[in-house]
ROLO-368967 format. One line per field, with one value per residue (C-alpha): x, z, y; residue number from 0. Coordinates in nm, 2 decimals, always signed. Each point is the difference from the previous one (the first is absolute). Layout:
residues N
x: X | ...
z: Z | ...
y: Y | ...
nr: NUM | ...
END
This chain:
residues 399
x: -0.24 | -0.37 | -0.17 | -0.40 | -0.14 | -0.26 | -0.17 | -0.34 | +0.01 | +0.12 | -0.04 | -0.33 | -0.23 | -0.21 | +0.26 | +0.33 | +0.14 | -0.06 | +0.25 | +0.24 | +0.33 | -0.03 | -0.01 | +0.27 | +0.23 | -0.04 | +0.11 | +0.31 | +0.04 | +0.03 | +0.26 | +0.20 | +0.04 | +0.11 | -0.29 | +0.08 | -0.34 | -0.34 | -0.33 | -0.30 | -0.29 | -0.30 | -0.26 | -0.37 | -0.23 | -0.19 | -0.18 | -0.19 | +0.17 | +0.32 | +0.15 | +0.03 | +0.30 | +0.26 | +0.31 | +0.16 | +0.34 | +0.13 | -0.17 | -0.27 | -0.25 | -0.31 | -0.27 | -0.21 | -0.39 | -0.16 | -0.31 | +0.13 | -0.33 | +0.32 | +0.15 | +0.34 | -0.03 | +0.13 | -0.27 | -0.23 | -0.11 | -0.04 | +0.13 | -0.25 | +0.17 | -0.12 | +0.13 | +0.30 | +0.01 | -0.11 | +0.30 | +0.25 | -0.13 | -0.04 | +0.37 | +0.17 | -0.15 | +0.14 | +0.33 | +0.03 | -0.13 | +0.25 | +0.27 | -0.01 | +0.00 | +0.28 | +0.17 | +0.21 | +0.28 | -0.17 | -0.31 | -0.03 | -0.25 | -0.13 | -0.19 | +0.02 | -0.42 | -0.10 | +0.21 | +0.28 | -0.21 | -0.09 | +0.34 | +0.16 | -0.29 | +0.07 | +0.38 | -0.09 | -0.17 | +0.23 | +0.35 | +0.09 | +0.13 | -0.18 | +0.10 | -0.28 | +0.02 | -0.16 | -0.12 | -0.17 | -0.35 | -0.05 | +0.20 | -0.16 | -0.32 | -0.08 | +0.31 | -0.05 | -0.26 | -0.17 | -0.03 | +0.22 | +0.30 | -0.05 | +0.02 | +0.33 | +0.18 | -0.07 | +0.14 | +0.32 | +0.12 | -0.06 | +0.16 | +0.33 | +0.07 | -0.23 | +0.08 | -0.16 | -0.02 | +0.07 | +0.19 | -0.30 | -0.18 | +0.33 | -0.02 | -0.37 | +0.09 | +0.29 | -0.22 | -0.34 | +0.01 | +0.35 | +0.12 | +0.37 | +0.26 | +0.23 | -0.29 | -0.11 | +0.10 | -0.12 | -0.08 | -0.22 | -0.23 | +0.18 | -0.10 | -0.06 | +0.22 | -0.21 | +0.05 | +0.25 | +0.08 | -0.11 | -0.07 | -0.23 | -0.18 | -0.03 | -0.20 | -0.22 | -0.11 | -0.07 | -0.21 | -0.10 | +0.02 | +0.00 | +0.10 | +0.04 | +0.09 | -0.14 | +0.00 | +0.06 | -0.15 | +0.02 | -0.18 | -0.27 | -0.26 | -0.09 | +0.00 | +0.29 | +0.17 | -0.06 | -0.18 | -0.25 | +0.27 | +0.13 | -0.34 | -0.07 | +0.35 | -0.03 | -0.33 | +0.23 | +0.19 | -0.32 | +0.12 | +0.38 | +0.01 | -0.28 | +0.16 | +0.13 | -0.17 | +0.00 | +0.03 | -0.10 | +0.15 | -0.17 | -0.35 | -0.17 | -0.34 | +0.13 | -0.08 | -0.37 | +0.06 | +0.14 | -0.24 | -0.28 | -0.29 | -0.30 | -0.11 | +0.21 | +0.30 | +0.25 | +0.34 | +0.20 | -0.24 | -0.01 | +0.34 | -0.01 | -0.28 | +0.21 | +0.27 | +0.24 | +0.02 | +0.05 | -0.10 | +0.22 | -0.03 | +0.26 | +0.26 | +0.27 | +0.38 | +0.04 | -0.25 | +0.08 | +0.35 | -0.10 | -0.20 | +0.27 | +0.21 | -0.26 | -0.12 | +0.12 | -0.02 | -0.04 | -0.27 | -0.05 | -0.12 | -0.04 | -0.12 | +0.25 | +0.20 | +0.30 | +0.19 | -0.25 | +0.11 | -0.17 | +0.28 | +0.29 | -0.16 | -0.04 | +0.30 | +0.18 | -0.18 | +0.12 | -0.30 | +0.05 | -0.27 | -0.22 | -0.07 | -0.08 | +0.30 | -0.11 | +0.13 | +0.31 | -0.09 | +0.26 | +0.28 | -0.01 | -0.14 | +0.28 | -0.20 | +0.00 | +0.31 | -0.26 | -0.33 | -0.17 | -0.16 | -0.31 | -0.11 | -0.30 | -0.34 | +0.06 | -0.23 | +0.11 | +0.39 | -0.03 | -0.18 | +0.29 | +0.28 | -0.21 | -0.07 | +0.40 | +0.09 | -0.21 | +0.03 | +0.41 | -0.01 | +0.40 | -0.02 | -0.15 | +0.27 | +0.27 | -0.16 | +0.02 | +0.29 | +0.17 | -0.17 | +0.17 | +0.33 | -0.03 | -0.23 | -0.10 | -0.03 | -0.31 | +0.00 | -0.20 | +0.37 | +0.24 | -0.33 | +0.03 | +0.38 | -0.03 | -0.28 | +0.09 | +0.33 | -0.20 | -0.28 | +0.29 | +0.16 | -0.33 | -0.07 | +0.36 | -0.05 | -0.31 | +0.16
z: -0.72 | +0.03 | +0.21 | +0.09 | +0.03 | +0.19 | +0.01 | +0.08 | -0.27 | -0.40 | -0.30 | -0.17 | -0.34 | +0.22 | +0.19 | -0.21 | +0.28 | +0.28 | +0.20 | -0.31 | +0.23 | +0.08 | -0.36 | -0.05 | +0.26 | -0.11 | -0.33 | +0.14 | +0.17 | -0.32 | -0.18 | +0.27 | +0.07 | -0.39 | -0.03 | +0.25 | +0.18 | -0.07 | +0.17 | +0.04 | +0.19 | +0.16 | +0.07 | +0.08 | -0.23 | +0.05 | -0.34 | -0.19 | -0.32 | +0.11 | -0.11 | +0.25 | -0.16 | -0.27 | -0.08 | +0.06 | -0.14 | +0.02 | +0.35 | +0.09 | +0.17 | +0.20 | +0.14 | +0.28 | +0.03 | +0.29 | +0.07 | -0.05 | -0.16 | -0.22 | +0.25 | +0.18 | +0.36 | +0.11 | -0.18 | +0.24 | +0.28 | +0.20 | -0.12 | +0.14 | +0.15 | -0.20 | -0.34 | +0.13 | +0.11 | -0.34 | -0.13 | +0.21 | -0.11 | -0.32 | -0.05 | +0.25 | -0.22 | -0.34 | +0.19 | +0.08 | -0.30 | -0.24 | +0.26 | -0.10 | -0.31 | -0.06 | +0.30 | +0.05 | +0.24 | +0.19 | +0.03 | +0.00 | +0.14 | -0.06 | +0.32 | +0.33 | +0.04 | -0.12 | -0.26 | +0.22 | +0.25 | -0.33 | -0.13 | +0.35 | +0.02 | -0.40 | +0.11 | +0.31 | -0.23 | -0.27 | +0.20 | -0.17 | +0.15 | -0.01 | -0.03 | +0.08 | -0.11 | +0.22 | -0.20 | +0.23 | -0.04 | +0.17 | +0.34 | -0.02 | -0.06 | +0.12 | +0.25 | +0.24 | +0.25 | +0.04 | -0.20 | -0.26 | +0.22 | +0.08 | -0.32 | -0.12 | +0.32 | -0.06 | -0.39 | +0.11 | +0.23 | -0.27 | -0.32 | -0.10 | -0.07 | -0.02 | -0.21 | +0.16 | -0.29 | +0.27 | +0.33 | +0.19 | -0.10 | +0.06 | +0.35 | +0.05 | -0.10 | +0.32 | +0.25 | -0.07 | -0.14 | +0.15 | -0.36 | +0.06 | -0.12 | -0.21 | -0.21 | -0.10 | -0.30 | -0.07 | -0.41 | -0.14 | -0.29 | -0.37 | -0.29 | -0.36 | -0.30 | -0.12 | +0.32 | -0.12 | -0.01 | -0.33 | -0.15 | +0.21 | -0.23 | -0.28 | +0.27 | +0.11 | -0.39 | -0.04 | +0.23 | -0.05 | +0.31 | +0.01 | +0.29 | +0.29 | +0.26 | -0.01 | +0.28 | -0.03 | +0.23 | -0.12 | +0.19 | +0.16 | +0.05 | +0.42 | +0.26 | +0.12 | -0.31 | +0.17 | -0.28 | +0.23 | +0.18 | -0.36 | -0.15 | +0.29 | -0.06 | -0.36 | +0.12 | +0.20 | -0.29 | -0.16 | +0.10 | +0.00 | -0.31 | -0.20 | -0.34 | +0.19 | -0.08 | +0.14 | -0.19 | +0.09 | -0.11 | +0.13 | +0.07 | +0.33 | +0.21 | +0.04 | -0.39 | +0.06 | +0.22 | -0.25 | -0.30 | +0.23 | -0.18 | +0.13 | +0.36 | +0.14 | -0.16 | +0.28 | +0.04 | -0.16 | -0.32 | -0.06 | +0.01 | -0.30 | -0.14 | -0.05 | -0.14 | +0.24 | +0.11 | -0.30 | +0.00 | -0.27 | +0.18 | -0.10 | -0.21 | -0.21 | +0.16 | -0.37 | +0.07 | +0.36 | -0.06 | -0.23 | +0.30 | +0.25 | -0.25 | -0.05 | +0.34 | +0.28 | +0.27 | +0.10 | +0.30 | +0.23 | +0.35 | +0.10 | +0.31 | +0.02 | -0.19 | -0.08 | -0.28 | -0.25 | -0.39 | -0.16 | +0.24 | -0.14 | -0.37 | +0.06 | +0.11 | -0.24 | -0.31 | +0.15 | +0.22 | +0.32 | +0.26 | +0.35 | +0.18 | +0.35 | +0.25 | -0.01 | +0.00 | -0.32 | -0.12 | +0.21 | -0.12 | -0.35 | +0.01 | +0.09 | +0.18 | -0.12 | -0.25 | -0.27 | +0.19 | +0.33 | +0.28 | +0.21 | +0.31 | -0.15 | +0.09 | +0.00 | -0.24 | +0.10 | +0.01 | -0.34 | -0.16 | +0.16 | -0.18 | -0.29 | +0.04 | +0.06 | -0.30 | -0.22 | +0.05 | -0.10 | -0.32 | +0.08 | +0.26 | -0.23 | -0.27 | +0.26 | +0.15 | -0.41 | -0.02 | +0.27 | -0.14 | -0.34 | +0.15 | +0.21 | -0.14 | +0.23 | -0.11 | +0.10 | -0.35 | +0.05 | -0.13 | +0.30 | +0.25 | -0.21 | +0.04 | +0.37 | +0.05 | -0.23 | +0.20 | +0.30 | -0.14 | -0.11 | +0.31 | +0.19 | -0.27 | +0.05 | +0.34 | +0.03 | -0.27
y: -1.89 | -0.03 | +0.29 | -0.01 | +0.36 | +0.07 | +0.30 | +0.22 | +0.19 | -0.05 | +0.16 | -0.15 | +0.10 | +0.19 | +0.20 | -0.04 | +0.28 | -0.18 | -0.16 | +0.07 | +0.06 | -0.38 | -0.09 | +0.26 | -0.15 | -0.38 | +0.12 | +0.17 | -0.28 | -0.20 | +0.22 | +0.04 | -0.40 | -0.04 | -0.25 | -0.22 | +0.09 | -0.13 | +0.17 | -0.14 | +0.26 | -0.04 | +0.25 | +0.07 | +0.02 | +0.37 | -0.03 | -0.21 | +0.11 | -0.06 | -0.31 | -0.32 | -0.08 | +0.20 | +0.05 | +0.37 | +0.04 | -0.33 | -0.08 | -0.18 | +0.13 | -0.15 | +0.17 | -0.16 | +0.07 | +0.17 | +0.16 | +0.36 | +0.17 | +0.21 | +0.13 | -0.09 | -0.07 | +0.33 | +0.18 | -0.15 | +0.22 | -0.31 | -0.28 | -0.31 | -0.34 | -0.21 | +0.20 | +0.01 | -0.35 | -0.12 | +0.22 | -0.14 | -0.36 | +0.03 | +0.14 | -0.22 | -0.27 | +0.18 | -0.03 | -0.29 | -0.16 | +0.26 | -0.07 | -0.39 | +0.03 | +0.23 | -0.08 | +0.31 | +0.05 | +0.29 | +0.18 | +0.39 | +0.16 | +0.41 | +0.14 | -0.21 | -0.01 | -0.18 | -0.16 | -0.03 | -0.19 | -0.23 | +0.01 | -0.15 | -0.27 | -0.14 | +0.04 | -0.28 | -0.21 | +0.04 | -0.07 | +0.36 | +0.26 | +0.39 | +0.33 | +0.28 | +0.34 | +0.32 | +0.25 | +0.21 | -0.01 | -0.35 | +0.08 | +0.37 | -0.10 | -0.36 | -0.10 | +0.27 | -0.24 | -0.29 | -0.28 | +0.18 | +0.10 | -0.36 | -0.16 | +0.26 | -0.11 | -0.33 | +0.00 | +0.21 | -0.27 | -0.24 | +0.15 | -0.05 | +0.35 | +0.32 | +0.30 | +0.30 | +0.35 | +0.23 | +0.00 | +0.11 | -0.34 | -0.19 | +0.15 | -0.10 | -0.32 | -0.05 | +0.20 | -0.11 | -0.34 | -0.12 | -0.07 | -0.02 | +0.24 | -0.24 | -0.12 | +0.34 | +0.19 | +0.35 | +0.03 | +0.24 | -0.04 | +0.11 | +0.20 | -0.11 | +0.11 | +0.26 | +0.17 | +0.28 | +0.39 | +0.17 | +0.29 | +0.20 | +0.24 | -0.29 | -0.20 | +0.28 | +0.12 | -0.39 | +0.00 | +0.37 | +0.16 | +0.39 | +0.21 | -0.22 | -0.09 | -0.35 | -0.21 | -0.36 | -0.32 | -0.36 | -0.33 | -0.10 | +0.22 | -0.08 | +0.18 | -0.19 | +0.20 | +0.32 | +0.11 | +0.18 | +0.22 | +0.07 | +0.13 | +0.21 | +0.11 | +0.11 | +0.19 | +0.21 | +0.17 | +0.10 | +0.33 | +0.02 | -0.24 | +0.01 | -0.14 | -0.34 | -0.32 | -0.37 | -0.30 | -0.34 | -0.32 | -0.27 | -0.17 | -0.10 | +0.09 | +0.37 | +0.06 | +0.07 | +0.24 | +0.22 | -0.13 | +0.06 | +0.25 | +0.16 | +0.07 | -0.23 | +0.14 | +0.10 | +0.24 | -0.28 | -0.02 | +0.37 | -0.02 | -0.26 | +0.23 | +0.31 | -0.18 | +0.00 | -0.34 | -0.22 | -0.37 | -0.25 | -0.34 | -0.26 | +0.09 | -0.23 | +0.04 | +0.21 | +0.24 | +0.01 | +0.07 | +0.31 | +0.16 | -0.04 | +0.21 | +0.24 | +0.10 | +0.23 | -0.22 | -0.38 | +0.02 | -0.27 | +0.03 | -0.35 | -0.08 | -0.31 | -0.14 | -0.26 | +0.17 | +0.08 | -0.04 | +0.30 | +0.16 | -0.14 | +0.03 | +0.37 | +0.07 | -0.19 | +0.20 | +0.30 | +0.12 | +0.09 | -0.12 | +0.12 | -0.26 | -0.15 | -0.05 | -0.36 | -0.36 | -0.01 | +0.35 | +0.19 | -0.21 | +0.07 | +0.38 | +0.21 | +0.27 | +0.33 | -0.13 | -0.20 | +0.03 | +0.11 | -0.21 | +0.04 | -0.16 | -0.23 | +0.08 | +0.42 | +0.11 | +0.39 | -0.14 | -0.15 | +0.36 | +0.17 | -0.13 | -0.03 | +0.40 | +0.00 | -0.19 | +0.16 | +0.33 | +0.01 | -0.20 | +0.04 | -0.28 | -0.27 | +0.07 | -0.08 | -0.28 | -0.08 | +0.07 | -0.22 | -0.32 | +0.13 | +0.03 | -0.31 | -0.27 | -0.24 | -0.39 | -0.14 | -0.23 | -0.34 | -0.20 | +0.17 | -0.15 | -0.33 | -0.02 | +0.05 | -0.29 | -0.24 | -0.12 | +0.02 | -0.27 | -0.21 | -0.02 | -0.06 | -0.26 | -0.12 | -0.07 | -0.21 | -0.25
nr: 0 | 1 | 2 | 3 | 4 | 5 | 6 | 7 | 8 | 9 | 10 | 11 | 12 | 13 | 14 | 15 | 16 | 17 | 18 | 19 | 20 | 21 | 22 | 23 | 24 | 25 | 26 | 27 | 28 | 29 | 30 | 31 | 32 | 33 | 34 | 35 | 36 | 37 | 38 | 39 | 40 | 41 | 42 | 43 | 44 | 45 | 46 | 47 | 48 | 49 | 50 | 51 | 52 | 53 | 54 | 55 | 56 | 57 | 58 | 59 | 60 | 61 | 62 | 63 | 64 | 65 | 66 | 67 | 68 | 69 | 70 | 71 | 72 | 73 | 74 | 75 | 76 | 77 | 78 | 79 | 80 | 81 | 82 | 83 | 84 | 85 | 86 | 87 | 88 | 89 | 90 | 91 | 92 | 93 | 94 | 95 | 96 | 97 | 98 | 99 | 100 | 101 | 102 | 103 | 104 | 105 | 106 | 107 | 108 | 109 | 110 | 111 | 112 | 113 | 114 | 115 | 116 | 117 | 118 | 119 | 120 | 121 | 122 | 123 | 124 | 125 | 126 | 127 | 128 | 129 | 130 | 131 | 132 | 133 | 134 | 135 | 136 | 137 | 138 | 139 | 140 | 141 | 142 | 143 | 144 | 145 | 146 | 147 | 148 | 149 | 150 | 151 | 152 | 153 | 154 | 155 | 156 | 157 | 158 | 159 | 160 | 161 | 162 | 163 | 164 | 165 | 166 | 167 | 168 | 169 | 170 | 171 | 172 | 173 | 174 | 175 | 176 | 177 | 178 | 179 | 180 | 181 | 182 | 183 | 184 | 185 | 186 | 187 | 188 | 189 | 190 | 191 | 192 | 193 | 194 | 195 | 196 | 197 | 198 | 199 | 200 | 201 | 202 | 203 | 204 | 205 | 206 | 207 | 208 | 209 | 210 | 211 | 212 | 213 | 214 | 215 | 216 | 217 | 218 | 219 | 220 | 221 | 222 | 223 | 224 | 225 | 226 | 227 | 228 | 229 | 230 | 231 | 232 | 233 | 234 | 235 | 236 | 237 | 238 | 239 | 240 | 241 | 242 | 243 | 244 | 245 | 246 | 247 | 248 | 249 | 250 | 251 | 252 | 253 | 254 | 255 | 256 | 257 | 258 | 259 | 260 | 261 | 262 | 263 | 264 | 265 | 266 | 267 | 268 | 269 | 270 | 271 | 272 | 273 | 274 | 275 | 276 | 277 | 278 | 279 | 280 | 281 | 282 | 283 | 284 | 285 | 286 | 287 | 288 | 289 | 290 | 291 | 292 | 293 | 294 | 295 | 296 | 297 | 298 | 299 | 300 | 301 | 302 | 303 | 304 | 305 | 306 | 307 | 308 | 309 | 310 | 311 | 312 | 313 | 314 | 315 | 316 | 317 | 318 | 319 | 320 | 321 | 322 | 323 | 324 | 325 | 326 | 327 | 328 | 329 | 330 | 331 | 332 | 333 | 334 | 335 | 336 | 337 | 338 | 339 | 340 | 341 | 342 | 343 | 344 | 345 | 346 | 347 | 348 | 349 | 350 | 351 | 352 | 353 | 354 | 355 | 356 | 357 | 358 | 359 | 360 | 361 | 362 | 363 | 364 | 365 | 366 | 367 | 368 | 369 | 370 | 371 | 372 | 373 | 374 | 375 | 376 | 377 | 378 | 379 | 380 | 381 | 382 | 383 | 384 | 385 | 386 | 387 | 388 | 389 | 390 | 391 | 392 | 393 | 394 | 395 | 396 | 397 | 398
END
């Protein structure tokens, strides 16, 4: 079987992280179908350094040009018309063109907007069918009005099947866009294989922490994020926890707030200043693995969500995690069992429980302790397992 990827973001020279659960998936994929399955990917070019075309373990992979000025298109504030229409061009005509030459039984597509929307046009012109995959941050972010709701409505009644990674997106997908229930599949996002429990106190004198605690958020750094409400947060314990710091995996526009110097330096900078916010940008799944070992607690106060991977990562190294009761997050945090949900957007909720949690070291250790006793398998090869007899059957039956 012959399976056309397409996706919005892929792991690239520039930013090898990026997108790397897609990559880690069509690998699964492969192992799990003995072989039998080829997988050919298409993607956008961000950077110029990236390369058009290359091979990443044993797929191909081509990159379509753009006018992104090195940014992806959700780092725009704004993003114009006619960038996004030279986007959408430009990879419908990658598509189409990889699509013929490979000629692959189905097209996958990761995010609904606007790759979905590309994904279901090349499908038309191919005589293929398509599968899309909601992730979250296209329905949350572009599908609620307008011409996006629009163009997600008009993909779901056209795709052969759509996989949703959390219920709450599956249900957006009936209500909203009229998507209908037999077609839908509900499949979060997996983790990679370095993703695993470990020795605590090992990971934390690698990475030479002292006393703690040391608080833990991994992704983008946007507001969407909540990394605002999280700051102002950790400012709150500067009197009930002095010692506690906040570490940052990740990159985006919020980064100069905190690297800001001078007389324009504001409360999020000092708190960078007096070295309790740390910044470490991207980190390698190795590395990243090590500091979801070592820290106290996984924090992630998204705004919205569809089930977010540095989640299921977290959890399944051991760390328990504070998040937003948003979107997939309440179905694999067991509340108050291995972590503790907020309502999103409650800057003085989210420094209550974090006073709460940190003030009894005793209730991390059994939050700790439960994800000891009861591992949960978020592993990229149990998703792969799952999907893969779902893209043969949808494969199956366009032949």
């Amino acid at each position: 079987m012959k399976l056309l990827v397409l996706t919005a973001a892929y792991p690239g020279s520039v930013e090898p992280q990026r997108g790397i659960f897609i990559e880690n998936l069509n690998r699964a994929l492969v192992r799990v179908s003995g072989g039998d399955l080829a997988i050919s990917v298409v993607a956008p070019r961000t950077h110029a350094e990236d390369s058009p075309a290359e091979d990443r373990h044993g797929m191909e992979v081509r990159r379509f040009r753009y006018p992104s000025g090195g940014r992806r298109l959700k780092e725009h504030a704004r993003v114009p018309w006619w960038r996004l229409a030279l986007y959408v061009v430009s990879g419908l005509h990658r598509t189409i063109a990889d699509g013929r030459r490979v000629s692959p039984q189905l097209i996958l597509c990761h995010w609904v907007l606007p790759a979905g929307v590309m994904g279901v046009l090349a499908a038309v012109a191919l005589r293929r069918p398509c599968a899309v995959f909601a992730h979250g941050s296209d329905l949350n972010r572009y599908g609620r009005r307008g011409l996006g709701r629009r163009a997600a409505t008009w993909c779901f009644r056209r795709a052969a099947r759509i996989f949703a990674a959390s219920e709450e997106l599956a249900r957006r997908a009936r209500s909203e866009h009229g998507a209908e229930e037999d077609r839908i599949r509900v499949l979060p996002m997996g983790v990679g294989d370095e993703f695993t429990a470990g020795d605590r106190d090992e990971a934390r004198g690698r990475l030479r922490l002292g006393e703690g605690p040391d608080l833990l958020f991994v992704g983008d750094l946007i507001e969407e994020k909540g990394i605002l409400h999280l700051l102002a947060a950790v400012e709150s314990l500067r009197e009930s926890c002095p010692g506690a710091r906040l570490h940052l995996v990740g990159a985006g526009p919020l980064a100069s707030k905190l690297e800001r110097s001078g007389p324009t330096r504001g409360e999020e900078a000092q708190l960078a200043a007096e070295g309790r916010v740390i910044l470490h940008g991207p980190l390698p799944p190795e590395d990243l693995a090590r500091w979801y070992r070592a820290a106290d607690l996984l924090v992630h106060p998204s705004l919205a969500e569809g089930t977010p991977v540095t989640v299921l990562e977290a959890l399944s190294c051991g760390l328990p995690v504070l998040a937003s009761r948003v979107g997939g997050i309440p179905d694999v945090v067991a509340d108050g069992r291995t972590g503790q949900l907020v309502p999103p957007g409650d800057t003085a909720a989210l420094a209550g429980a974090l006073r709460h949690l940190l003030a009894d070291p005793s209730r991390l250790e059994a939050m700790r302790a439960s994800l000891r006793a009861d591992p949960p398998d978020h592993s990229m090869r149990r998703r792969a397992e799952i999907l893969y007899p779902q893209l043969l059957e949808i494969a199956g039956d366009a032949l």
